[in-house]
C-alpha positions in Angstrom: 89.3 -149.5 -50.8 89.3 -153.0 -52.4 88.9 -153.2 -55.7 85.0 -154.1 -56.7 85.0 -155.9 -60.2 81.6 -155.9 -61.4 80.7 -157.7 -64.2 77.6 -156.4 -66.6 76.1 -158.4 -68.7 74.4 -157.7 -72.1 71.5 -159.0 -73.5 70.6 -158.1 -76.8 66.9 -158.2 -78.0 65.2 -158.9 -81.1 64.0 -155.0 -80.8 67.4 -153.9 -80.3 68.0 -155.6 -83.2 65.4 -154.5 -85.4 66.5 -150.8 -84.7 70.2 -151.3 -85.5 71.9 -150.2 -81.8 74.8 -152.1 -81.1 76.5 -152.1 -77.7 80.1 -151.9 -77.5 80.8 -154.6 -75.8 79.2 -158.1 -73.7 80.6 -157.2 -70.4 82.1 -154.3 -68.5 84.2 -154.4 -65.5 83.4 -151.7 -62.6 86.7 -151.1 -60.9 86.1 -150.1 -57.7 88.4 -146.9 -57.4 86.6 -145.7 -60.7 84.0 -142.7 -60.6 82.2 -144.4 -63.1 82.6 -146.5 -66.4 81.3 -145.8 -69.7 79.3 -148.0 -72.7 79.0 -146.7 -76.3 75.7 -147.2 -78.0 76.0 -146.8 -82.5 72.8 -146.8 -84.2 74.1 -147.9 -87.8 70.3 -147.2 -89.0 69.4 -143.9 -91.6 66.8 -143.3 -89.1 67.0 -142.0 -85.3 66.2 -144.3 -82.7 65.5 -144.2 -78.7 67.3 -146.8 -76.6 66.4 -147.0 -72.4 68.8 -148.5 -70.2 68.1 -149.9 -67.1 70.2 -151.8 -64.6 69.1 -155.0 -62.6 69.8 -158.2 -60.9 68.9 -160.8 -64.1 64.6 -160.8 -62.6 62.9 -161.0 -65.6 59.7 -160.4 -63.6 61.4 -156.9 -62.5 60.4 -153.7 -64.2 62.9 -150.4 -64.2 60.5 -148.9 -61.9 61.0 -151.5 -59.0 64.2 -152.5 -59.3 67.3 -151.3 -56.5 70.6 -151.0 -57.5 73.7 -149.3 -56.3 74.4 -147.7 -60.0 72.9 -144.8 -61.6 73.1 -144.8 -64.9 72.6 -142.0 -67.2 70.7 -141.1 -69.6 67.9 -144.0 -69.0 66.1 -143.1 -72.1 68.0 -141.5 -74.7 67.6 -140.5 -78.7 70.5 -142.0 -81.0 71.0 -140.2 -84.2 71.0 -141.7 -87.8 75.1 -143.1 -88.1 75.7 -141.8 -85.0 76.4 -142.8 -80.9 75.0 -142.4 -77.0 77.2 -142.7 -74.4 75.8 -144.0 -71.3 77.3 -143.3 -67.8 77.3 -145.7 -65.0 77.9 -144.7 -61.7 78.4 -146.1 -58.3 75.9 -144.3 -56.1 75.8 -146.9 -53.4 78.3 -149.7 -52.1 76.3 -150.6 -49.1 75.7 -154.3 -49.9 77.8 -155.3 -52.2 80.1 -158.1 -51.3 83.7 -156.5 -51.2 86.0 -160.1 -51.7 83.9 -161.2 -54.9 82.1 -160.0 -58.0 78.5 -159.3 -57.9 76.7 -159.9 -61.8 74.4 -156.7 -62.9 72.3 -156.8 -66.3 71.9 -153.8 -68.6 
C-alpha cells in the first residue's frame, strides 16, 4: 500500500486557551502503513478540564454531527485532569476516497 501522508492541522481557540490544554504539536503526519497515530493533550491548569475533538475538512459551517471522515478518533469528549494529559487516538477506519499519490489536509 502507498504510503498516505496526511497532514492535520491545529487550530487553537481562545477557549482552549482560556482552559490551559495545549496540543502537542501543529501538524501530524498519518502514514499510511500505521494503525493509527497519536496526539497528547496537557492541561497545565489546577483545575480539570473537558476537551472534544472532532475531525473535518476546514467547513466552518460543519458541526461534529454532520461531518464524514475516514478517521475515528477516540475519545471525542474527554476530561483532562489538573497537571495532567489525554491521549487521543486517530484511526483510519476508511480509505475509500482518499487520493492515494497526494496529501489530503484534515482539521482537529
Amino acid at each position: 500500500m502507498k504510503r498516505i501522508a496526511l497532514f492535520f492541522c491545529f487550530i487553537f481557540s481562545f477557549a482552549a486557551h482560556a482552559n490551559n490544554i495545549i496540543v502537542n504539536g501543529t501538524r501530524f503526519i498519518y502514514p499510511g502503513n500505521e494503525k493509527e497515530i497519536t496526539v497528547q493533550l496537557s492541561n497545565t491548569a489546577d483545575r480539570p478540564a473537558l476537551a472534544q475533538a472532532w475531525l473535518d475538512n476546514g467547513n466552518a459551517d460543519a458541526t461534529p454531527d454532520t461531518i464524514t471522515t475516514p478517521f475515528i478518533i477516540t475519545p471525542p469528549i474527554s476530561r483532562v485532569d489538573a497537571k495532567s494529559g489525554q491521549t487521543l487516538r486517530i484511526k483510519l477506519g476508511s480509505n475509500a476516497g482518499l487520493a492515494k499519490d497526494k496529501e489530503t489536509l484534515w482539521w482537529l
